[in-house]
N, C-alpha and C positions, 0 to 999 in steps of 0.2 A: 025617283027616276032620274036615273041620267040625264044632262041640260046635253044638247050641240057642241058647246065648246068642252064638256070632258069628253065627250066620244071624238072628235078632231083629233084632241091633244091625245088621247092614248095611242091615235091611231097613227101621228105623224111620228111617236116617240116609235111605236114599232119600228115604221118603216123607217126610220133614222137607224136603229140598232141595227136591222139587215143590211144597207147599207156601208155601215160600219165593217159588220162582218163580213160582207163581201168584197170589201175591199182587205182587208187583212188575209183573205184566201187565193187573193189575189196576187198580195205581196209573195206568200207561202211557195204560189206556183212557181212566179217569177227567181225566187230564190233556190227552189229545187233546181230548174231547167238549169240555171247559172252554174250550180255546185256539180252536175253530173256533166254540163258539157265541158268540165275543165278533164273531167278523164275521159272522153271520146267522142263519138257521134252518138247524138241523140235521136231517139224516135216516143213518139207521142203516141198514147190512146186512150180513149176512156167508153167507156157505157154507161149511160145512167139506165136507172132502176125505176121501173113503172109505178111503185106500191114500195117497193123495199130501195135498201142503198145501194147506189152505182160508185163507181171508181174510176178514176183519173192514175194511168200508169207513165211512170217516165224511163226508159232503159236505155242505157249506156255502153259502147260496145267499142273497142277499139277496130283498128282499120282491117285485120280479120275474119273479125263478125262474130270476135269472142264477147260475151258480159261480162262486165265487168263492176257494174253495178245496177242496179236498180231502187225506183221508190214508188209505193203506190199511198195514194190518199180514197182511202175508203172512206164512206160516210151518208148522211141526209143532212147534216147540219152543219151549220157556220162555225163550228167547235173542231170540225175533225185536222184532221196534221198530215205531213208526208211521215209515212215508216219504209226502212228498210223493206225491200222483197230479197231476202236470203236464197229463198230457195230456187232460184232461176240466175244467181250467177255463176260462174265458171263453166255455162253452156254456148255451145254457137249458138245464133239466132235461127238457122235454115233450119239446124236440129230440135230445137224448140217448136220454131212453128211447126215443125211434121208432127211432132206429139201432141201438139192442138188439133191440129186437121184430124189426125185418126180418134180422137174422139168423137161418141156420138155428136148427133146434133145442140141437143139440148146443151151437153155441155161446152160444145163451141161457143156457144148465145153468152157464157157467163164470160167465158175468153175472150170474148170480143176486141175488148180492148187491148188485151194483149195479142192480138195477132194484128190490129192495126198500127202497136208499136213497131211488131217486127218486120213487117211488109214496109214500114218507112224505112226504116235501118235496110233493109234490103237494096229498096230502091237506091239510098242516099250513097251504100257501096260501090251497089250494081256487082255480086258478088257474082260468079258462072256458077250453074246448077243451083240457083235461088229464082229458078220460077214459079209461077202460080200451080199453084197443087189443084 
């Protein structure tokens, strides 16, 4: 049987390793937000996942309201990374998020966070004919 002091030590080594990792994901964010607001304005979102993985979206848009780029970091663990989201650049933003809204609900719930990206970039425009749908 396990003494007190191995069950301590395994337990402070965890919580040092997350630690760890959460700070490294931290750096991750910080360095996306940097590299994407050098091509535009930024807007932020994310959903996390009750039982399954959430995502952290960062999108990029010049003064427009064209993308111009984006990254999302999918995951549950202190492993995951920013990748490329391809297939949402060279859209406006108003036009994106109308394609989100006319989806059912359910799949609104997994956009979430990309439509709390675009509703910032909206705001942060203030573009005409980008109101709340």
């Amino acid at each position: 049987m396990m003494d007190m002091y191995t069950i301590f030590g395994i337990f402070f080594l965890l919580v040092l390793m997350q630690l760890i990792g959460m700070r490294l994901q931290v750096r991750a964010y910080h360095k996306a937000i940097r590299r994407l607001h050098r091509q535009g304005n930024v807007g932020i979102g994310g959903r996390r996942g009750k039982l399954g993985p959430g995502y952290v979206i960062i999108i990029a848009c010049d003064n427009e309201g064209m993308i111009v780029d984006s990254e999302i970091m999918k995951g549950m663990t202190i492993f995951s990374h920013f990748k490329k989201e391809k297939d949402i650049v060279g859209k406006h933003i108003s036009q994106l998020k109308q394609e989100y809204m006319n989806l059912s609900k359910s799949k609104q719930k997994f956009y979430k966070g990309y439509i709390q990206a675009l509703d910032a970039l909206e705001q942060r425009l203030e573009l005409p004919g980008c109101q709340e749908v």
